[in-house]
C-alpha positions as CSV (number, residue, x, y, z in Angstrom):
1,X,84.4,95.3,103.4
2,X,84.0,98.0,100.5
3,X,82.7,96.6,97.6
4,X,83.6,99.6,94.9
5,X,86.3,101.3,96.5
6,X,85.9,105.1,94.4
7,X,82.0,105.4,94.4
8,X,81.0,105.9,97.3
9,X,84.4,108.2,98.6
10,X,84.1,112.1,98.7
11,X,87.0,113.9,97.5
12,X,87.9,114.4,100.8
13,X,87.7,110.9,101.8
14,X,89.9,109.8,98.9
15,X,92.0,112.0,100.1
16,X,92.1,110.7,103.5
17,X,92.6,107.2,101.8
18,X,95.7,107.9,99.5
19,X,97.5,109.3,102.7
20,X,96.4,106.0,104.8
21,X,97.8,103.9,102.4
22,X,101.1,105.9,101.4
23,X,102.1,105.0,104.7
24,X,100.1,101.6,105.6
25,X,98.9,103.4,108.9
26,X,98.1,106.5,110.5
27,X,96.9,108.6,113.1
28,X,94.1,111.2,112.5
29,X,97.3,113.6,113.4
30,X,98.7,112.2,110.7
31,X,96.3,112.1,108.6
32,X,96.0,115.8,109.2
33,X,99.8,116.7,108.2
34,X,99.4,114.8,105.3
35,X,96.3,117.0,103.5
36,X,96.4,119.4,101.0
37,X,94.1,122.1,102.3
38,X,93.5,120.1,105.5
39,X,90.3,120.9,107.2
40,X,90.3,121.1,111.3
41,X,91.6,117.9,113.7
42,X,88.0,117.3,114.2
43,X,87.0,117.0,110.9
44,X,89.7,114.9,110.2
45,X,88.5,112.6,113.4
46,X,84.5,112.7,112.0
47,X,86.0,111.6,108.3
48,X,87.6,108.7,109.9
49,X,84.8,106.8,111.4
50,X,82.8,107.7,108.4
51,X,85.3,105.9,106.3
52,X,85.2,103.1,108.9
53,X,80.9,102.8,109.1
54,X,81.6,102.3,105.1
55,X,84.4,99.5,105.7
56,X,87.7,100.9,103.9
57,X,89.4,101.0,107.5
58,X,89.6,100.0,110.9
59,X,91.7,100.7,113.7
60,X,93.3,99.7,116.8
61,X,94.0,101.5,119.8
62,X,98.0,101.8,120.5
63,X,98.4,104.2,123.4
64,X,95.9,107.3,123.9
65,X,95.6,107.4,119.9
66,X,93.5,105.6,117.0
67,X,95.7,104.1,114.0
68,X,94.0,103.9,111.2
69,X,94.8,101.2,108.0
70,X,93.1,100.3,105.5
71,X,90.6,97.3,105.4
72,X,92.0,96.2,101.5
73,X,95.2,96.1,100.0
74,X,95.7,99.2,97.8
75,X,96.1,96.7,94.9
76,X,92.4,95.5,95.5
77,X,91.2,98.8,96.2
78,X,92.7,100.2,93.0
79,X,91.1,97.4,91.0
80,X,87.8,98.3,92.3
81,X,87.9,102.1,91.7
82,X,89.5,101.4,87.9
83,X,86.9,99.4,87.1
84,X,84.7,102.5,88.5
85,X,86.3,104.7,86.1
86,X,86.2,102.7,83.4
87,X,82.3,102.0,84.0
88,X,81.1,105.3,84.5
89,X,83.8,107.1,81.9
90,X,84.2,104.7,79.4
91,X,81.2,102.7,79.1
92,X,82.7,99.7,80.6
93,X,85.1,99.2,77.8
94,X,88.5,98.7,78.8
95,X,89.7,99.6,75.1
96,X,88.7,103.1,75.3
97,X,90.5,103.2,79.1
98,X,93.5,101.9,77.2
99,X,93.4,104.1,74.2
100,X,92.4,107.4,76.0
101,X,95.5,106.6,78.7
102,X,97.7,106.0,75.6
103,X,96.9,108.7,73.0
104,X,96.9,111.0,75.9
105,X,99.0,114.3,74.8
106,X,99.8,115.0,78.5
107,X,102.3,112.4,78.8
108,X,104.2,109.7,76.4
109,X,105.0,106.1,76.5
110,X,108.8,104.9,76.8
111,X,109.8,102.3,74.7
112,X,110.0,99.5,78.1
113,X,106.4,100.5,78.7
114,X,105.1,100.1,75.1
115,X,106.9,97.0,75.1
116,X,105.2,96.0,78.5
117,X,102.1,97.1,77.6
118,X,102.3,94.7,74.7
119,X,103.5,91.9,76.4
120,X,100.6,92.6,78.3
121,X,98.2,92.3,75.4
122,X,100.0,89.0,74.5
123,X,99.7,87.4,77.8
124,X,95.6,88.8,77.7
125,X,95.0,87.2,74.9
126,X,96.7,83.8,75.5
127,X,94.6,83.2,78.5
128,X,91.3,84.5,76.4
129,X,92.6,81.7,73.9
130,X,92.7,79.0,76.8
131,X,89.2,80.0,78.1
């Protein structure tokens, strides 16, 4: 099983991984359609077992054709490649994660997700208090 689901993904394979999860499944076919810039069938096909030999999926063989779905839950896998980001962008600290994603001028906060994020914060720290 992949233990840092980002690091060790090319571009391409992340790619590859988004469009396995949107859908749960897939075939390489599918994998193809679902691209941007999609390279050739048997690229697609190479990528595959590549992201198999480095555990982020498996497959089963239904029919003539591979399906394809991921070896952790997108939840898990996101966890991992956050804490990637955070690591290698943020020096590990999850404040600066926080505060860049917050301050960011690209995008702002609602009310309900200020409010969430707070409740958050609240919950974060009454567990840090029972520790």
């Amino acid at each position: 099983m992949a233990k840092s689901f980002g690091r060790d993904l090319s571009r391409r394979e992340r790619q590859i991984m988004d469009a396995i999860y949107r859908s749960g499944q897939a075939t390489a076919s599918e994998v193809l359609e679902a691209l941007p810039d999609p390279p050739s069938y048997s690229a697609v096909r190479a990528l595959l077992r590549v992201l198999e030999n480095k555990g982020h999926v498996s497959h089963r063989k239904q029919g003539a054709r591979y399906v394809y779905v991921p070896v952790q839950p997108r939840n898990r896998a996101a966890r991992s490649a956050l804490a990637q980001v955070v690591q290698t962008f943020f020096d590990g600290s999850v404040e600066k994660a926080v505060a860049s994603l917050v301050s960011g001028a690209d995008r702002s906060l609602s009310d309900e997700e200020l409010d969430r994020l707070a409740e958050l914060i609240r919950d974060a720290k009454a567990r840090e208090a029972q520790s």
